[in-house]
C-alpha angles and dihedrals in degrees: 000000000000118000124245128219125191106199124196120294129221122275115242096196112334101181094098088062106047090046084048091062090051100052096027091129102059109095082195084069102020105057093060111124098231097139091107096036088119085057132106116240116245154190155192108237098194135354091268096059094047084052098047084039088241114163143184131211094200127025139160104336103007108073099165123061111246135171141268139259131335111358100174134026119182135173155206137178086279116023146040114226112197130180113208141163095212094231121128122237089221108073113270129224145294095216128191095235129084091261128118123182123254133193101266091201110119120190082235107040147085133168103221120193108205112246124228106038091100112093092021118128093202120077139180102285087196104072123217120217118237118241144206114280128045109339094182136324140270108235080251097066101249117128116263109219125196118239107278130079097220087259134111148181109275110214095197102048096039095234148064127288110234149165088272096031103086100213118105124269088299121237101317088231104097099025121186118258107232101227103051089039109034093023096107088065093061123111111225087275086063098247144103145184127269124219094272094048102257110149107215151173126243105160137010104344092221100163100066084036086068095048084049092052096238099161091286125130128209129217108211091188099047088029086228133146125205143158121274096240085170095077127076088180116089143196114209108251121262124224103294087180151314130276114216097243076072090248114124136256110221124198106251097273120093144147113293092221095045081209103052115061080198094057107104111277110232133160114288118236132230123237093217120100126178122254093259098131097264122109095035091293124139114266098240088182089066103030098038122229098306097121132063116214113246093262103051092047097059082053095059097032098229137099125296100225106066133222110229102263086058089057123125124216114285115254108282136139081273098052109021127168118288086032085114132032093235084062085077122065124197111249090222092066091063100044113287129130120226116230093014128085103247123210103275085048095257115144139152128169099227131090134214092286091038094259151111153175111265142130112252128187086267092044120039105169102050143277149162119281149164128228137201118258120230139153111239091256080060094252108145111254123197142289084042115183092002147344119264097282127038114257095229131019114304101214082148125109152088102335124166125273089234084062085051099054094045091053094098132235093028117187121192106221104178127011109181144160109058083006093063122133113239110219117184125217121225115280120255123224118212097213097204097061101011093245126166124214119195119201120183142170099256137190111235115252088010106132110225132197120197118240117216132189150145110219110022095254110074121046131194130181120243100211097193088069097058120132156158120232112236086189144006090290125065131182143174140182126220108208090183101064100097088065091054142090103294084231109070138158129193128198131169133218129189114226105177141008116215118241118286146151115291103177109149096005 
């Protein structure tokens, strides 16, 4: 049998690599999502296509193919700059509301995280509210909300405001908490699309939980994802994404001991309960919704106990507990001590803002997180991603490439998409016929042609294994090797990329 060589092949663009060598080290660069970076965006565009696995590459409002994810990363002494399309590399949708994901990528603009807070002890001690629009970012590019819906209760009018009501965002006292009210629009990774487009993250991000391989199984015939509630032996979680105050969001697992990375890992509790009269909460069910809970009133800067006019919707089917955020009060402002069993027994990990101070697997010697919120049968509990303000200052945000490019020295750390680097597999011999087959990392709508040669000097096309990558794998099979030199080499090249939307790139 003659014996079969794959060479070299050539180097798209291998800056990302060697940067990524240099700063390999750096979770702040490294737990970026970027595998599927050379992969088309796509979607389900009804429930019969996510059962029949149907999917589209373009759609309402986005009429050109583009890539997923995170497509650049750069990065100074202070921030990380990222470019990013905001589409996720698992299928969206489809979602039962009138809004269709867009590319994100602008030619002026840039979403930067600050570098250095991680690891530091010291954080703001004035706390900054967190508002409507992306708060942060999941590693895989899409926006992290926070938990309301930008709706509220309306005293006036005796229901809540809402997208259909028509009357105004309501009073902003008893505000709609996104998951219970806007949950049946989310697509099975628990997120949906904005007006604008923007795809985006209320609640556990299970989907790219799953692709990160934090403890959630996916179900390719019913295209669900869920919790793996078999299992009592935990990974701690990896990044699931950044905050814009440049701290961490961890997936719900962490170490018992937050001191000791040998301590069990186990799901981290949250130090929010509902107002259900235990606690030593108030029974909103028997007083009705006249009292804010301490937290909620420093937010909105008012009393806690409420004139009439102030007051929310009693409990009901309509409105049941848990329908608004100030239906949920923070053990610690009733006596208990985070990270301790108090002595009713009660105990959770996580702070006010969801946080708190721990090693982790990136971080050994400590730092501030936060971590995912879920219940133990994998239902997300509030408050989700992060309390209702950032636990340290939030100078992060969308900024302007030209304030990029004057940020000095500026190092690019990661280029994807059409800048990927190919890299070919070894080439597998079928014994029987003497057939190659070639499998390489491809980027989506690039045309290849196949190199051959047998001795590493000349090289000749072979024009019957050309292709065009319909993902970010590509493979080919030569049926005429047999005939061929017993030494032989293959090598790809990639001569065109097909049309797509390069907005931002």
């Amino acid at each position: 049998m003659k014996t079969r060589f794959t060479s070299k092949i050539r180097l798209a663009a291998a800056s990302g690599l060697l940067c990524a060598a240099v700063a390999q080290a750096d979770p702040e660069l490294t737990s970026w999502f970027t595998a599927d970076s050379g992969k088309y965006a796509r979607v389900y565009t009804s429930a019969a296509n996510r059962t029949a696995g149907v999917t589209a590459t373009t759609w309402s409002g986005q009429t050109s193919p583009t890539y997923t994810g995170v497509h650049e990363i750069d990065y100074s002494v202070n921030w990380i700059y990222i470019r990013n399309t905001g589409l996720a590399s698992y299928v969206m949708g489809p979602w039962n509301n009138p809004n269709w994901p867009k590319n994100q990528g602008t030619s002026t603009g840039v979403y930067r995280f600050p570098r250095g807070n991680v690891g530091v002890t010291n954080v703001a001690t004035s706390k900054t509210l967190t508002g409507l629009g992306a708060i942060g970012h999941l590693v895989d590019g899409v926006a992290i909300y926070n938990d309301s819906d930008g709706f509220s209760y309306s005293y006036s009018h005796g229901e809540d405001a809402s997208p259909t009501a028509g009357i105004g965002s309501g009073d902003g006292i008893w505000n709609r908490d996104a998951l219970p009210n806007e949950g049946v629009s989310f697509d099975y990774a628990l997120n949906h699309p904005q007006q604008a487009g923007e795809y985006h993250s209320h609640a556990n991000p299970i989907a790219i939980r799953y692709l990160l391989g934090d403890n959630v199984n996916y179900d390719s015939t019913t295209k669900n994802y869920s919790e793996n509630t078999n299992t009592t032996v935990f990974k701690h979680s990896p990044i699931v994404g950044w905050l814009n105050d440049g701290l961490p969001l961890y997936g719900p697992y962490g170490y018992s001991d937050p001191t000791n990375p040998a301590s069990p890992v186990r799901r981290m509790i949250s130090g929010y309960v509902q107002r259900n009269g235990q606690f030593g909460t108030t029974n909103l069910a028997a007083t009705g919704r006249t009292t804010l809970p301490a937290w909620a009133a420093l937010v909105q800067n008012r009393s806690a106990i409420l004139s009439s006019t102030q007051y929310g919707p009693n409990a009901s089917a309509t409105y049941p507990l848990g329908h608004y955020m100030e239906d949920y009060d923070y053990l610690g402002d009733h006596g208990y001590v985070q990270g301790v069993t108090n002595a009713d027994s009660t105990f959770y990990d996580l702070n006010q803002y969801n946080a708190r101070w721990c090693v982790t697997p990136e971080y050994p010697t400590g730092t501030w997180a936060y971590f995912e919120s879920i219940l133990s049968n994998g239902t997300s509990y509030y408050p989700y991603h992060t309390g209702r303000w950032y636990l340290d200052n939030p100078t992060g945000g969308t900024t302007t490439t030209t304030v990029m490019n004057a940020d000095t020295p500026l190092t690019l750390y990661f280029k994807g998409a059409t800048n990927l680097v190919e890299i070919l597999s070894s080439p597998v011999v079928n014994n029987a016929n003497g057939n190659v087959t070639l499998t390489w990392y491809a980027v989506e709508g690039g045309t290849y042609q196949i190199l051959e040669s047998t001795n590493l000097t000349a090289w000749t096309t072979n024009t019957s294994l050309t292709l065009t990558a319909t993902n970010n794998s590509a493979s080919v099979t030569e049926t005429t090797a047999a005939s061929s030199t017993p030494n032989h080499f293959y090598r790809t090249t990639r001569s065109n990329v097909a049309t797509f939307d390069s907005g931002g790139y």
